[in-house]
C-alpha positions as CSV (number, residue, x, y, z in Angstrom):
1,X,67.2,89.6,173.4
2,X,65.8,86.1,174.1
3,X,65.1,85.3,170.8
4,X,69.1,85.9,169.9
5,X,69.9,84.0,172.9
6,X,67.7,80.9,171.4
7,X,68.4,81.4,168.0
8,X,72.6,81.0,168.3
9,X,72.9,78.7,171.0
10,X,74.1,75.0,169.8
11,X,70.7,73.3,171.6
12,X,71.4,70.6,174.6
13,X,70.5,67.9,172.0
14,X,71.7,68.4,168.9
15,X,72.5,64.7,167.7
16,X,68.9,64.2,169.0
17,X,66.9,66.6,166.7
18,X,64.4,64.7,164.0
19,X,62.2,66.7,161.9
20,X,58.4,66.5,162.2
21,X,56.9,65.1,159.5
22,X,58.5,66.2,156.2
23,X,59.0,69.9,157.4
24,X,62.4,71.6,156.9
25,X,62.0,72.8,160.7
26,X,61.3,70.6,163.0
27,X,58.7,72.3,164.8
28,X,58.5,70.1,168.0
29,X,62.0,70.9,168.6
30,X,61.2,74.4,168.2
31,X,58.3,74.5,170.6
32,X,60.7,73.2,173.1
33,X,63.5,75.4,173.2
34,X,61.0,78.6,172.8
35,X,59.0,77.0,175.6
36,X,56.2,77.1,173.3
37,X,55.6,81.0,172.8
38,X,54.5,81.7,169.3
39,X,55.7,84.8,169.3
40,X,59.0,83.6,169.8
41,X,59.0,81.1,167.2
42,X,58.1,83.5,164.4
43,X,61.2,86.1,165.9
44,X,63.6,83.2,166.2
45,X,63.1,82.2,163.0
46,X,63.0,85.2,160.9
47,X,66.2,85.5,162.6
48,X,67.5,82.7,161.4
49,X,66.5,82.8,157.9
50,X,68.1,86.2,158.0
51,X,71.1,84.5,159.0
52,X,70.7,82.0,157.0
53,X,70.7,84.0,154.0
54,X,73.5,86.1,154.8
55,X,76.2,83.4,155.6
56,X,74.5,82.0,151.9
57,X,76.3,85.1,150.8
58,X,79.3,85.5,152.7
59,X,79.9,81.9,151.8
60,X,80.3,82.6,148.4
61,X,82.9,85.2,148.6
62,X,85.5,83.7,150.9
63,X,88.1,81.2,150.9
64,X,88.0,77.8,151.9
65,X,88.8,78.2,155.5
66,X,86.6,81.0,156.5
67,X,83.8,79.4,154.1
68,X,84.2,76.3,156.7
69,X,83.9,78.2,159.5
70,X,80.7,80.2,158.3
71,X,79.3,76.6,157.7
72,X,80.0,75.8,161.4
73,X,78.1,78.8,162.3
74,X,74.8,78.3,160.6
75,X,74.9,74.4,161.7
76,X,74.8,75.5,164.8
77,X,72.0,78.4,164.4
78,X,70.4,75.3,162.2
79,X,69.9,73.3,165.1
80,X,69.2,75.7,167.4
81,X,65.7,76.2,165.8
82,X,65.4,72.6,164.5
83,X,66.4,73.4,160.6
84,X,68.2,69.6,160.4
85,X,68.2,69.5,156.3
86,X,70.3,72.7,156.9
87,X,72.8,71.9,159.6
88,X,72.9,68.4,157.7
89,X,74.1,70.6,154.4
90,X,76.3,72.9,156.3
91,X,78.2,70.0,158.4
92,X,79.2,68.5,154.9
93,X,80.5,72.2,153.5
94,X,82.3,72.3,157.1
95,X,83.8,69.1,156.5
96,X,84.9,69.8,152.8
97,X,84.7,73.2,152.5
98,X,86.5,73.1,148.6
99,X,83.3,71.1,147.0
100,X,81.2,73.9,145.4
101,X,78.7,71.0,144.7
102,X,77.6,70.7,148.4
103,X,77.0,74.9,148.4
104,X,74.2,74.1,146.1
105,X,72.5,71.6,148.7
106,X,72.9,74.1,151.1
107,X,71.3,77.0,149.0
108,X,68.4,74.0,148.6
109,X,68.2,73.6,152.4
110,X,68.2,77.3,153.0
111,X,65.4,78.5,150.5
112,X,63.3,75.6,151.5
113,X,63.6,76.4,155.1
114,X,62.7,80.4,154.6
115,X,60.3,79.5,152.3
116,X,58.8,77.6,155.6
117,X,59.2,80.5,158.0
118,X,57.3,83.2,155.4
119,X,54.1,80.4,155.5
120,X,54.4,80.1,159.0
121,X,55.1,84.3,159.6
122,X,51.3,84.9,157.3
């Protein structure tokens, strides 16, 4: 139940958050809010990228306005586990939610991010 609690909650710095190094997590900021238990990392994350992948989805079948809204949600589960490329790409849908061009960053951000998590979950 931790690991949900971690994985939604908007983190207490979220304009803060820089990714290490060229990773699509930033794993420092990870460490931190799981208070480094490895464990925890690899649950958080496959929670997110299961997340992420399912708002990917519902994205694409709704309107404007709820598509805006399910961009708000995975900013803030972005951030929560240090995924910045991804709350960076779903802060612009959230902000213009009608540009179809600025789903495909997000799709980007998304598969580059679970991509990360299955390396990290071997």
């Amino acid at each position: 139940m931790a690991a949900l609690k971690i994985a939604f909650e908007i983190p207490d710095n979220p304009g803060n958050s820089i990714p290490s190094g060229k990773n699509p997590i930033d794993l420092a900021h990870l460490y931190r809010q799981t208070m480094g238990d490895k464990m925890l990392e690899i649950e958080v994350l496959t929670l997110f990228a299961r997340q992420a992948r399912q708002a990917m989805a519902q994205m694409a079948e709704r309107d404007a306005e709820a598509r805006g809204q399910e961009a708000h949600r995975l900013k803030g589960a972005a951030l929560a586990v240090g995924a910045v490329a991804v709350a960076e790409a779903a802060a612009a849908i959230e902000k213009c939610p009608e540009d179809a061009g600025l789903q495909s960053a997000l799709a980007a951000a998304v598969l580059e991010a679970e991509l990360f998590v299955l390396k990290l979950c071997r």
